[in-house]
C-alpha angles and dihedrals in degrees: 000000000000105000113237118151101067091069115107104161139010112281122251115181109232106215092354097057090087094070104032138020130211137172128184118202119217126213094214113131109260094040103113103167125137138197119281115257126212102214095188090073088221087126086055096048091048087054087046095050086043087055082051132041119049101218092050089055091044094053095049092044083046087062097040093049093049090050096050087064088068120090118220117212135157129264121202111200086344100299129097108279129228094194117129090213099061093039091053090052088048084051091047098050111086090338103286136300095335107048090042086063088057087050089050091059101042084052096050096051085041092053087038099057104020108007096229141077144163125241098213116189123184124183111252094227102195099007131071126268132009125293114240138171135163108244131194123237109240078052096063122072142167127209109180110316083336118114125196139185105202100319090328116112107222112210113236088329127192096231109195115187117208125181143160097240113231104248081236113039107030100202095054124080124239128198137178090252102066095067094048094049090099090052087047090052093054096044083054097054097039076051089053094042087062102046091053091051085056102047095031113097088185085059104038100033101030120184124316104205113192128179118236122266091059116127143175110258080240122016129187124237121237112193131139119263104283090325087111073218108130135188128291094222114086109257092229089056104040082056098051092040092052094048097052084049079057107048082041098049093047119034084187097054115105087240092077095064101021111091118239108242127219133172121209138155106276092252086073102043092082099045100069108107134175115217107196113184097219116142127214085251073068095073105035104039097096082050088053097042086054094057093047082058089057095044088050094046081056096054105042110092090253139065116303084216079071088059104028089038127240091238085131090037105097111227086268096060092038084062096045081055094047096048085042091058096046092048099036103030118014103033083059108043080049089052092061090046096052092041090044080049097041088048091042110032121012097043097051099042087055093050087070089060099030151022108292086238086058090044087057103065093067117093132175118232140179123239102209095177093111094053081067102053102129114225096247114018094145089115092051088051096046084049096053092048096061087048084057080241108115124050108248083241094066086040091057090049112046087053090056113266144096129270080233084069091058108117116266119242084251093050094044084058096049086049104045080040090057092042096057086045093061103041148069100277133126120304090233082060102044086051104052081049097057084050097051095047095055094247133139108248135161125222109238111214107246090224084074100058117104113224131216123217105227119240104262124236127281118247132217090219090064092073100028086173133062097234132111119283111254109256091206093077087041123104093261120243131210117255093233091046088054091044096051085051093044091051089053094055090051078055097053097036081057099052099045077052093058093038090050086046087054105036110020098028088131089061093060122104119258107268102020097086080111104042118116112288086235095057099031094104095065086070091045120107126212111350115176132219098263082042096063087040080059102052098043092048110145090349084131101062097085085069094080088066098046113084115257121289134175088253126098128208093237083061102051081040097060091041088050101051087046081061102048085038101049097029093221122147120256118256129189102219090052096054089042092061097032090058086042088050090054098030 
């Protein structure tokens, strides 16, 4: 149940009340305070602008929806509690993790459009659980001890009041939106101009003015039944009248395309004129409309990419607008939430169970972790993993499935079994593996086996001088083979200089962001071991489609790393030697 009785006075955050405001009513007797009213009406014109036009509304639910990704949890000292107390009023507020990310969103679309709302819980009675709702704040009222939301009475409520205090006036609220309701005003009427253009016949048609002696080719003649009375309306113009209804009421009939055909003496020809109403705002009113949107992408607290669209950003840039929105925009419009709930709603609650010192050393934050997920990091995970660096659980689910999917101990078994089984291991493995497995095998004598000497060791007194080797006394390699290997380092060189411009710009040197991919790491400072693994990874693959040459991956690999470690240029008659040298 929502905890009332420990309030005395209306909370104002010490530290923290410059960024956020809160104030808890009580419903003590004697407490006659009322809801702050803003007398200028500027909150009930943003509502009216949000029930109105679509890319306002987009842009507060955008917000809220953005916010509503984020978990709040309680920090004791800064770090992460344990206390039962503080958990249990995290699990009271709002119900627990889901319904807090309800509240989120409904916070974020009332700060965005009228930088206040009300936090209003009700005890469930018979049911489990509070009742809560975020409430705005022209739909709460108090008459006496009598609260309402909206016209419904609310039994012995907790009312909580947040706002985003004005950087003038302290008490009052301030939102993004106030300063944009002209802009709104002006994308409404340019709204309203073209509609009326649409559904105006003054302003589309205008006036046909014909001079008299005009007449159909054939015209029909409209006259009473034997009466000799006819009509009063002229017979040219009932016929043309009743063609253009025609070609108005169905699109499909033949009257729409075909031209209607008149016949008159050459003098009136020329004198019939059409007079349309349409204004030069006409023609430029879409135009208009279109530059209101930007202003008010401008003016909104978010990107104005999220308004205008990223369809000419690349995905790179689409992230940078993304992580912009979340740093710039998102992480402090949720700091003045979680201090406005900490000061409202947590602190209090704890006074009731602690000292107020120890109550205040429990703060709300918000966890934003989740608003970053990337759409695809399954090869991330798999390559932390390896590193021993990732839980087999995230691993799993990054890549889509669930940690229910994980190998049993039993199937591990069978599939590192089955592995040993299929490769180049020891006899004595392979057949421990066979007979595990169930399967027929023979023992081979060892005797048998015929035993290679390993390759010994390299020396540095072999090559006392740094120089490169004499390719005279090398195994001697074709020129095509060299220059098909030489054209895959240039591969892999370029794509370790794309990764380190994505990923370790801020380790290049001041005035080489343009230099060639291929040549950007020798202008590349400190790059690590796991570093270089990072940026040729998978630089090898291309190797399986090129026809066959004497050159191993592993030996381009290690010529390539000397390269990115010791930042030194590429140069033919080195690598030429260097892959001689390891054929």
């Amino acid at each position: 149940m929502p905890r009332r009785e420990q309030f005395q006075a209306e909370v104002m955050a010490t530290p923290r009340a410059q960024v956020a405001a809160a104030s808890r009513y009580t419903m003590r007797r004697g407490d006659d305070r009322k809801p702050p009213r803003d007398d200028t009406g500027w909150q009930r014109t943003a509502w009216l602008w949000y029930d109105t036009i679509g890319e306002y509304r987009f842009a507060c639910s955008w917000v809220g929806n953005l916010l509503s990704r984020a978990i709040l949890y309680v920090t004791e000292d800064g770090e992460t509690t344990t206390n039962t107390d503080a958990i249990a009023a995290m699990q009271s507020l709002f119900g627990g993790v889901d319904g807090q990310r309800e509240m989120l969103r409904q916070l974020g679309i009332q700060f965005t459009v009228a930088g206040e709302a009300y936090l209003v819980g009700e005890d469930g009675g018979e049911e489990p659980g509070d009742k809560w709702w975020v409430v705005a704040a022209s739909e709460i009222s108090k008459t006496g001890d009598i609260w309402k939301v909206g016209k419904k009475e609310v039994d012995d409520p907790l009312i909580v009041r947040l706002w985003r205090p004005h950087p003038r006036v302290n008490n009052k609220p301030d939102s993004p939106s106030r300063a944009v309701l002209p802009i709104l005003a002006e994308i409404d009427g340019l709204t309203k101009h073209v509609a009326a253009q649409i559904d105006s016949r003054l302003a589309g048609a205008g006036i046909l003015l014909l001079p008299d002696g005009i007449s159909f080719a054939t015209t029909s003649t409209a006259s009473g039944e034997g009466s000799g009375v006819t009509n009063e309306l002229d017979p040219f113009l009932e016929e043309l009248m009743e063609t253009m209804m025609t070609a108005i009421k169905d699109r499909a009939d033949a009257s729409a395309l075909v031209p209607i055909l008149l016949q008159a003496p050459g003098e009136h020809l020329d004198k019939v004129r059409h007079v349309i109403f349409s204004t030069e705002l006409d023609q430029q009113a879409i135009q208009l409309r279109e530059e209101a949107i930007r202003r008010l992408a401008l003016g909104m607290d978010m990107p104005p990419e999220v308004l205008t669209g990223t369809g000419e950003i690349n995905p790179w840039g689409a992230w940078q607008v993304e992580e912009a929105a979340i740093k710039a925009h998102t992480e402090p419009l949720l700091h003045i939430i979680t201090d406005s709930l900490t000061e409202g709603f947590l602190r209090p609650y704890l006074e009731g169970v602690m000292d107020e010192e120890d109550a205040r050393r429990f703060t709300i934050v918000a966890d934003t972790s989740a608003m970053r997920l990337r759409p695809n990091r399954s090869k991330e995970a798999i390559e932390l993993y390896d590193r021993a660096m990732l839980s087999k659980e995230a691993t799993v689910r990054e890549n889509g499935f669930d940690a229910s999917d994980i190998m049993s101990d039993e199937e591990r078994e069978q599939f590192f079994t089955e592995k040993v089984a299929s490769g180049s291991t020891t006899p004595e493995l392979v057949a421990e593996a066979l007979r595990m497995l169930g399967l027929p095998f023979t023992v081979v004598p060892q005797e048998t086996i015929e035993v290679q000497e390993a390759r010994p060791t390299r020396s540095l007194l072999d090559h006392p001088e740094n120089n490169p080797p004499d390719l005279e006394d090398r195994r001697i390699i074709s020129d095509e083979a060299a220059a098909v290997a030489e054209v895959v380092v240039f591969r892999a060189l370029e794509r370790a200089g794309n990764r380190i411009r994505s990923k370790y710009k801020d380790r290049i040197s001041m005035g080489a962001e343009n230099v060639p991919p291929h040549t950007l790491y020798r202008f590349t400072r400190s790059l690590d071991q796991a570093e270089v693994d990072d940026v040729l990874m998978e630089a090898w693959t291309c190797l399986a489609s090129l026809p066959p040459i004497p050159v191993t991956a592993a030996v381009l690999d290690e010529y390539t790393r000397g390269l990115i470690q010791s930042n030194k240029p590429h140069d033919t008659r080195t690598f030429r030697a260097f892959i001689a040298e390891r054929a």
